[in-house]
C-alpha positions as CSV (number, residue, x, y, z in Angstrom):
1,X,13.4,-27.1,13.9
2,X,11.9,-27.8,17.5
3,X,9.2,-25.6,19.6
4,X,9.2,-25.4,22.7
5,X,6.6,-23.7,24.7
6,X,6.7,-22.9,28.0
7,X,4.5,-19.9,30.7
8,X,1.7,-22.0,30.8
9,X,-0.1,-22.3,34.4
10,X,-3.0,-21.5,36.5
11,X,-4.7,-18.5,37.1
12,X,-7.8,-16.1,37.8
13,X,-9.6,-14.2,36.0
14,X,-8.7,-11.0,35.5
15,X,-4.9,-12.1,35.6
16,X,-2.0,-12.4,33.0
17,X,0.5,-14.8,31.8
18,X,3.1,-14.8,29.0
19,X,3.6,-17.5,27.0
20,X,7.0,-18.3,25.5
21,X,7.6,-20.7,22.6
22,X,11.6,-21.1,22.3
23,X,12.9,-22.5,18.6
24,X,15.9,-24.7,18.0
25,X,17.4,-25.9,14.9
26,X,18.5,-24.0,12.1
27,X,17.9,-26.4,9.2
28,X,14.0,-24.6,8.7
29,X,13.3,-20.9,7.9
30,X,10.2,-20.2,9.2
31,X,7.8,-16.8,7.6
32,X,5.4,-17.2,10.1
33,X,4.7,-18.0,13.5
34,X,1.3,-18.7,15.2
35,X,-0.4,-19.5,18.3
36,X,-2.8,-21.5,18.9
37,X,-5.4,-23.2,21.2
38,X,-7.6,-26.4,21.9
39,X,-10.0,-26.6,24.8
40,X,-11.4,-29.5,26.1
41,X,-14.2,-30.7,23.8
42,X,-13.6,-28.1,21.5
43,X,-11.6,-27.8,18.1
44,X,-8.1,-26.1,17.5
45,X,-8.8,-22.0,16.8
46,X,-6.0,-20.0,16.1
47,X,-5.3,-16.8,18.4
48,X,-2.4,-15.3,17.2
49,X,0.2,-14.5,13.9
50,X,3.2,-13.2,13.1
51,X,5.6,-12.4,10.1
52,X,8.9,-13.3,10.7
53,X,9.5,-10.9,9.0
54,X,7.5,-8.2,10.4
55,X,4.7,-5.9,8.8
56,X,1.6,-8.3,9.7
57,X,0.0,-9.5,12.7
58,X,-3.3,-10.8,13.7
59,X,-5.8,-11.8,16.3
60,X,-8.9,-13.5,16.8
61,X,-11.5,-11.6,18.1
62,X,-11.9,-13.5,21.0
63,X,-8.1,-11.6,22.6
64,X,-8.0,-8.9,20.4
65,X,-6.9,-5.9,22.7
66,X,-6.1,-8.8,25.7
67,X,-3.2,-11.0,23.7
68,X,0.1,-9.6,22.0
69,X,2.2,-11.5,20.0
70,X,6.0,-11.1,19.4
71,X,9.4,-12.0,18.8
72,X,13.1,-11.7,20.2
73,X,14.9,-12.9,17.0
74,X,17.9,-13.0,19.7
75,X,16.8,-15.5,21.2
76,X,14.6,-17.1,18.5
77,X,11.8,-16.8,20.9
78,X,7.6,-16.2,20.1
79,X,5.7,-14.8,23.2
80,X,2.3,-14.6,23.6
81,X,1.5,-12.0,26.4
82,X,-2.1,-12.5,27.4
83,X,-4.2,-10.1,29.9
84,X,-7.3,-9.9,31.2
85,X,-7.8,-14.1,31.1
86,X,-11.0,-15.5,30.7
87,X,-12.2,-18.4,31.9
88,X,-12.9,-19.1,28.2
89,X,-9.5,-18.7,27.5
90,X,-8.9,-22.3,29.6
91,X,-7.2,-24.2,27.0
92,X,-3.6,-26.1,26.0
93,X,-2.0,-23.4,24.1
94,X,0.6,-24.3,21.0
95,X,2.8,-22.7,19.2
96,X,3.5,-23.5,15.3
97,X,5.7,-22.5,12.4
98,X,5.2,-21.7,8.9
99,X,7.3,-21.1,5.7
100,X,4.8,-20.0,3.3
101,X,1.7,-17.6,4.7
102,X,0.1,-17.3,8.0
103,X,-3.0,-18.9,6.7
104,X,-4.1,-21.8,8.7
105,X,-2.8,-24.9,6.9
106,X,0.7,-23.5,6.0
107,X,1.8,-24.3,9.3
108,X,3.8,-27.7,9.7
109,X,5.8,-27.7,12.8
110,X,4.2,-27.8,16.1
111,X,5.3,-27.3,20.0
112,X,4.3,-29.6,22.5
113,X,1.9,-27.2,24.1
114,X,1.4,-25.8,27.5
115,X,-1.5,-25.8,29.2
116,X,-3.8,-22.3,30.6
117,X,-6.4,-22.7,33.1
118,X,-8.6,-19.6,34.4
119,X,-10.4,-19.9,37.5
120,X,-13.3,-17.8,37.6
């Protein structure tokens, strides 16, 4: 399977953007999807999860009540809606897959990232 991601750009504070992360290929089944971030300097936090499957999602508490994670299983898509950006939020943004748990070494495929920048 491949992941895309895609939304990423520049804006202020205060604003929104919605990430997408697009998957192709059928030959992995993934349980859980995540997204993630790395900011300059900094090491790689996780922001968001999803089952597949439904039933469980979670935030860090950094975008908890700002971010929403979900999923168009149409159009095996993941979007990561995100309001009220911080300039701490400035970061390259991925998107990963999972077939076991959502816990954070399960996940072994990776997007390319996309990058967020928040002007204060």
């Amino acid at each position: 399977v491949q992941l895309a991601e895609s939304g990423g750009g520049s804006v202020q504070a205060g604003g929104s953007l919605r990430l997408s992360c697009a998957a192709s290929g059928y030959s992995y089944s993934a349980n859980c999807m995540g997204w993630f971030r790395v900011a300059p300097g900094q090491e790689r936090e996780r922001v968001a999860a999803m089952y597949v499957g439904g039933g469980y999602t979670d935030y860090a508490d950094f975008v908890k009540g700002r971010f929403t994670i979900s999923l168009d299983k149409a159009k095996n898509t993941v979007y990561l809606q995100m309001n009220k950006l911080k300039p701490e939020d400035t970061a390259m943004y991925y998107c990963a897959a999972a077939r076991g748990t959502c816990a954070p070494d399960d996940y072994n495929v990776w997007g390319q990232g996309t990058q967020v920048t928040v002007s204060s």
